[in-house]
C-alpha positions as CSV (number, residue, x, y, z in Angstrom):
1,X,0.0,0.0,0.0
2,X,1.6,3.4,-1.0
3,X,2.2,5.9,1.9
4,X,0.7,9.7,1.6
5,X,3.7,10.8,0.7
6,X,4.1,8.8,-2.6
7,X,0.5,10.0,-3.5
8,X,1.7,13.5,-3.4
9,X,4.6,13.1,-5.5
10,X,2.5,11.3,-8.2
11,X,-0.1,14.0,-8.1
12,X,3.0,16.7,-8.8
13,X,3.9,14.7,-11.6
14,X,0.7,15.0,-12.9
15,X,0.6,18.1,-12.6
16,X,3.9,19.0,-13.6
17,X,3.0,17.2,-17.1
18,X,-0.4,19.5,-17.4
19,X,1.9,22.1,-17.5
20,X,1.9,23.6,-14.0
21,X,-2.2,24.4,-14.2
22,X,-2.1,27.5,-15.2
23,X,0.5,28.8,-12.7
24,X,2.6,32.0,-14.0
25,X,4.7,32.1,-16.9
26,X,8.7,32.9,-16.4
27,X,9.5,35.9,-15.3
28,X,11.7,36.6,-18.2
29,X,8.9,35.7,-20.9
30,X,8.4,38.2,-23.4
31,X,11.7,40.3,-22.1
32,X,12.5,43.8,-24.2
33,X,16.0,44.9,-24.9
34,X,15.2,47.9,-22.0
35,X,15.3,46.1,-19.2
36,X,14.0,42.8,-20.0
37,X,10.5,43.7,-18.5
38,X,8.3,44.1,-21.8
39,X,5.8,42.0,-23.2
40,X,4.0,41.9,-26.1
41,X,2.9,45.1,-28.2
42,X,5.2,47.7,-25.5
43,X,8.5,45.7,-26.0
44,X,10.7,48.4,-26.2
45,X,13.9,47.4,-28.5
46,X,17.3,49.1,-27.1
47,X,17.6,52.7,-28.7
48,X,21.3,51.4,-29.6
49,X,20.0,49.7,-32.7
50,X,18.0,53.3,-33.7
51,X,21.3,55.5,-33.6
52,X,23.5,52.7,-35.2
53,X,20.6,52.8,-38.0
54,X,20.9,57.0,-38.6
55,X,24.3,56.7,-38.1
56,X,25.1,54.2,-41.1
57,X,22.4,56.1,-43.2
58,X,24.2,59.8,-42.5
59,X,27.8,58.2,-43.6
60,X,26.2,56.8,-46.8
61,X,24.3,59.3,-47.9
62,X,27.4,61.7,-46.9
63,X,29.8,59.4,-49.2
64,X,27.2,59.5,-52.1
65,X,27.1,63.6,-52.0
66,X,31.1,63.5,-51.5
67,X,31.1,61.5,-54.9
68,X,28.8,63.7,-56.8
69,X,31.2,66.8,-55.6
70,X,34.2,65.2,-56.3
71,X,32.5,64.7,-60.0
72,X,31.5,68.5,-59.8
73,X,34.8,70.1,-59.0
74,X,37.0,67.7,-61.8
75,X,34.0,68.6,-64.3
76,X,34.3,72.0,-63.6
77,X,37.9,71.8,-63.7
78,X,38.1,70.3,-66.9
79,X,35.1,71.6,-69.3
80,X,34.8,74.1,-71.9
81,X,31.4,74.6,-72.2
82,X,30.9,75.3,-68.3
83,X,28.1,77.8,-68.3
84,X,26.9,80.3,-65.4
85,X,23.5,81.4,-64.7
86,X,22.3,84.1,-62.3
87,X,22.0,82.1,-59.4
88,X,18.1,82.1,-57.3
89,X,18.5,84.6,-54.5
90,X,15.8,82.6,-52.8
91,X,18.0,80.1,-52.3
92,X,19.7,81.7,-48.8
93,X,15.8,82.3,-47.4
94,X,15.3,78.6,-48.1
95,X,18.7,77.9,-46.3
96,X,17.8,80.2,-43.1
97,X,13.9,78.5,-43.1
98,X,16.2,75.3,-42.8
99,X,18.8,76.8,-40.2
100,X,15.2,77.9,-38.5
101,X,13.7,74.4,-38.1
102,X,17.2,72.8,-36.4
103,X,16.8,76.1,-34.1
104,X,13.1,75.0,-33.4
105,X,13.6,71.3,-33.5
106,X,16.9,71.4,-30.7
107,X,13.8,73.4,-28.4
108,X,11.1,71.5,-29.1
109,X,13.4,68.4,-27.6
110,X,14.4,70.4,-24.5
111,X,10.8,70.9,-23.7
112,X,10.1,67.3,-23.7
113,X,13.4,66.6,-21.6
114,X,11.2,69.0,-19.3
115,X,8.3,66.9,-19.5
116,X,6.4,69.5,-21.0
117,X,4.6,67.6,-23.9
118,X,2.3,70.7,-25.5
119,X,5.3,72.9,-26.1
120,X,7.6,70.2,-27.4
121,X,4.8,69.5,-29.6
122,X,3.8,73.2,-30.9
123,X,7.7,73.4,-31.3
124,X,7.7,70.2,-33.4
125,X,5.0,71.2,-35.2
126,X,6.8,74.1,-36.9
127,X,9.8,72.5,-37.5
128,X,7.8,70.3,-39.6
129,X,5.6,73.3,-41.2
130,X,9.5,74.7,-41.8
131,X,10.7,71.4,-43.8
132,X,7.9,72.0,-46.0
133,X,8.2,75.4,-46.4
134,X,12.1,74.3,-47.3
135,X,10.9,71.8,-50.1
136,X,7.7,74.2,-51.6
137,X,10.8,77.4,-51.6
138,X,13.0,74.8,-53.5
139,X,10.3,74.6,-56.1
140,X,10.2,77.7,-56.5
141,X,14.0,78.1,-57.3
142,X,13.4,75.6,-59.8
143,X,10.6,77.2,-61.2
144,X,12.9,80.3,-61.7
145,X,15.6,78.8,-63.4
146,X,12.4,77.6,-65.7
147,X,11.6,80.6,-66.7
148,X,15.2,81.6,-67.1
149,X,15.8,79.2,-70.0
150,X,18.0,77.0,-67.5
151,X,17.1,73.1,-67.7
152,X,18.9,70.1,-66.6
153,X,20.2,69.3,-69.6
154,X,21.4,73.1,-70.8
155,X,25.0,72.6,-69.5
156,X,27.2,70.8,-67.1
157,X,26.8,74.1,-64.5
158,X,22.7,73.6,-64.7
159,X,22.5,69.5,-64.6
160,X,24.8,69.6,-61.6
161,X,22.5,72.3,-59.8
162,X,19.5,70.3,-60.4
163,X,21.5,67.1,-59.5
164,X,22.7,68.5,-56.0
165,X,19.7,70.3,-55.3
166,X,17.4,67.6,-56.4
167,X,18.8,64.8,-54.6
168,X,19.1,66.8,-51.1
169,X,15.4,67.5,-51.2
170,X,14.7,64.0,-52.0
171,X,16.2,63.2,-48.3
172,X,14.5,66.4,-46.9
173,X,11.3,64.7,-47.8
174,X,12.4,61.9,-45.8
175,X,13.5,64.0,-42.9
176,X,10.0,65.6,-43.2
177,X,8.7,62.2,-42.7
178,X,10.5,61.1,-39.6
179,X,9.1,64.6,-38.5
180,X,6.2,63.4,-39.4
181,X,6.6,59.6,-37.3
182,X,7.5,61.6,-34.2
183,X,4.5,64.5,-34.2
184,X,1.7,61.3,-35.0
185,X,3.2,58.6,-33.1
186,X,1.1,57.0,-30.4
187,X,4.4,56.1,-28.6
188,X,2.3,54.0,-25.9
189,X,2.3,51.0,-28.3
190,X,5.5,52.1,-30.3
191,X,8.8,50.2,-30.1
192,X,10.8,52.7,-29.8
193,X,10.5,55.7,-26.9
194,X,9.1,59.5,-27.6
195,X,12.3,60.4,-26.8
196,X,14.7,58.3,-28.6
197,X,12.8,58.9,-31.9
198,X,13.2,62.5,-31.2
199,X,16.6,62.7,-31.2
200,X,17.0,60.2,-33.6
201,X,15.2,62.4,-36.2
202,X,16.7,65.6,-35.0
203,X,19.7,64.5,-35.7
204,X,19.5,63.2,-39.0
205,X,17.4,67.2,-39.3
206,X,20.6,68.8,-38.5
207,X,22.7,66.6,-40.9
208,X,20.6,67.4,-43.7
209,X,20.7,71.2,-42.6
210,X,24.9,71.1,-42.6
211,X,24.9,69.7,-45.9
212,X,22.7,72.0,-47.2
213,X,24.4,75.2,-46.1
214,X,28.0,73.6,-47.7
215,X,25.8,72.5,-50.7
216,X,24.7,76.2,-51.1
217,X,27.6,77.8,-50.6
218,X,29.6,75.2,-52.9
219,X,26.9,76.0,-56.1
220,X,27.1,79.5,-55.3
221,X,30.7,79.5,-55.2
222,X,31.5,77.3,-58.4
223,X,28.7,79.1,-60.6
C-alpha cells in the first residue's frame, strides 16, 4: 500500500506534465532589450539599434554627396562649355527657413526633456511646417531657373545644380517624414521611446541642414 507521501509526488507529476495548471509564466517571458520587462505590443527594443541605423544612413548618404562633388569640381575643372547662370537669391531664405527648423527642433526636444509635452509638440510642429516650407521654396527656385531658359540638360553648371539640389530635397522629404513619425506617433504602443525617436530624427534634421548650407555655398561658389 503506497504511503501519503508517494501520493503526493504522483499527483505533482501529474501536474507538472499538465503544465503547472495554469501557474505564472517565467519571469523573463516576453523580455524587451530595455530592461527585460516588456511583453507583447510595449516591448521596447534598445535605442542602440536606432542610432546605429541613422548613423550608417548619415555616412552613406554623406559618401554619395562627396562623390557627386568630387564629379563637380573635376568637371568644372576640366570643361569648356561650363556655363553660369544668375544664381536664385531665394536660395539663402530657403537655407535660413532650414537653419530655423534645427533652431526649433533642438527646443522643441528640450521641452520634452522637461516633461512639458504641448510645447515640445507646438515646437515640433513648426519645424515640420518649416521642412515643407524648405521643399515648396525649392520649387520655387526651380521654377525660376524655368523661366530663365536654364534646364537640366542646358550645360554641365545647370544638370549639376538640379542634380545637388534635387537629390538633397529628396532626403529632406524623408527628414520631413521622420518629422512626421514623431508628431503622429502613439508612442504607448511604439517600439521605440518619444524620446529616442526625437533625437533620432533631430539628428538626421541637423545633418541634412549642414549639408545644405556647404551645398549652397559650394553652387554658389563654383557658378
Amino acid at each position: 500500500m503506497r504511503s501519503t507521501t508517494d501520493v503526493q509526488e504522483i499527483e505533482l507529476i501529474i501536474e507538472n506534465v499538465r503544465g503547472g495548471g495554469g501557474g505564472k509564466p517565467p519571469a523573463n517571458e516576453g523580455g524587451g532589450d530595455e530592461g527585460g520587462r516588456g511583453r507583447g505590443p510595449s516591448r521596447r527594443f534598445s535605442s542602440r539599434r536606432y542610432f546605429t541605423a541613422i548613423a550608417i544612413a548619415m555616412v552613406s548618404i554623406l559618401m554619395f554627396f562627396m562623390a557627386l562633388v568630387s564629379a563637380y569640381v573635376v568637371r568644372k575643372g576640366s570643361a569648356s562649355d561650363w556655363a553660369t547662370f544668375h544664381f536664385p537669391a531665394i536660395i539663402w531664405l530657403n537655407t535660413a527657413t532650414l537653419v530655423t527648423s534645427s533652431v526649433t527642433l533642438e527646443l522643441a526636444r528640450r521641452r520634452l526633456a522637461k516633461s512639458d509635452l504641448s510645447g515640445f509638440r507646438a515646437l515640433w510642429w513648426i519645424s515640420t511646417v518649416l521642412g515643407f516650407g524648405f521643399l515648396a521654396g525649392q520649387i520655387f527656385v526651380w521654377r525660376q531657373l524655368v523661366y530663365q531658359g536654364v534646364f537640366l540638360a542646358s550645360n554641365p553648371a545647370s544638370s549639376f545644380f538640379y542634380i545637388f539640389t534635387g537629390a538633397h530635397a529628396l532626403h529632406i522629404l524623408g527628414g520631413v517624414g521622420a518629422l512626421l513619425f514623431v508628431a503622429l506617433r502613439n508612442f504607448d504602443l511604439a517600439k521605440v521611446t518619444r524620446s529616442t525617436a526625437a533625437e533620432v530624427s533631430s539628428y538626421f534634421w541637423h545633418f541634412l541642414d549642414a549639408l545644405w548650407i556647404f551645398l549652397a555655398v559650394l553652387l554658389y561658389l563654383g557658378g
